[in-house]
C-alpha positions as CSV (number, residue, x, y, z in Angstrom):
1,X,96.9,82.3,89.4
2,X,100.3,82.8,88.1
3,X,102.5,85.6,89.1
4,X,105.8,87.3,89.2
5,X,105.7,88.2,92.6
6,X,108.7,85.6,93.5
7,X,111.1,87.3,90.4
8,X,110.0,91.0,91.6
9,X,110.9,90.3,95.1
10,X,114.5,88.8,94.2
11,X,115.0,91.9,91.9
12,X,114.5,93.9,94.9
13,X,116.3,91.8,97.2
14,X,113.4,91.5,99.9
15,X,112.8,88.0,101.7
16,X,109.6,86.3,102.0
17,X,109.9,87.4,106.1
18,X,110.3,91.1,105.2
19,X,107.5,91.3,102.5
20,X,105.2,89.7,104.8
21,X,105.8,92.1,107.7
22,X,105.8,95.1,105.3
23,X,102.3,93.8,103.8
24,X,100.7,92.8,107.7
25,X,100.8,89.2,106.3
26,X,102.5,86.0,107.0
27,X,105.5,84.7,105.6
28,X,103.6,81.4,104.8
29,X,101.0,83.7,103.2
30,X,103.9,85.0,100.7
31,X,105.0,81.3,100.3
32,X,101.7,80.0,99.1
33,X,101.0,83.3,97.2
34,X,105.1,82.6,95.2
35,X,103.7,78.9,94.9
36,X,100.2,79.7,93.7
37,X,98.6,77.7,96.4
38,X,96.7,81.0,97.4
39,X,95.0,83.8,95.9
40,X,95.3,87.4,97.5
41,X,92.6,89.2,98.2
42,X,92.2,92.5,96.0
43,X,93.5,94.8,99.0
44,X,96.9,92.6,99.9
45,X,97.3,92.3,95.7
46,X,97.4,96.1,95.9
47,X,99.3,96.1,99.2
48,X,102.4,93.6,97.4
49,X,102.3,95.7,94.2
50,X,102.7,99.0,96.2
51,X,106.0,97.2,98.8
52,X,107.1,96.1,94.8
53,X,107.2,99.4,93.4
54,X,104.7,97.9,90.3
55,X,101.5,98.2,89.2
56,X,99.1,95.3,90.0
57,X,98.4,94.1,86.8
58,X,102.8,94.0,86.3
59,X,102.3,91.0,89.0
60,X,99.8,88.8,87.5
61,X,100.4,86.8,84.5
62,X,97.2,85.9,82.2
């Protein structure tokens, strides 16, 4: 699925390690999530979109 979550994090000048702590998650889980190798689960979507300061749907492009 793709998504901004890459962009919104550079905007906000967080690395991958510090989103991944702040969300309970790996930093390879953020990797894979960036790279769209993974799919989050509806609660860690919420959980990134909340540590990003956006809405869900703002980090999920159709």
């Amino acid at each position: 699925m793709k998504n901004k979550i890459k962009e919104l994090r550079k905007e906000k000048k967080v690395s991958q390690e510090e989103l991944a702590y702040l969300c309970g998650v790996s930093r390879q889980t953020i990797n894979a999530i960036e790279n769209e190798k993974y799919d989050p689960s509806l609660s860690l979507a919420f959980e990134l979109a909340d540590k990003l300061c956006v809405r869900v749907d703002e980090l999920f492009l159709k």
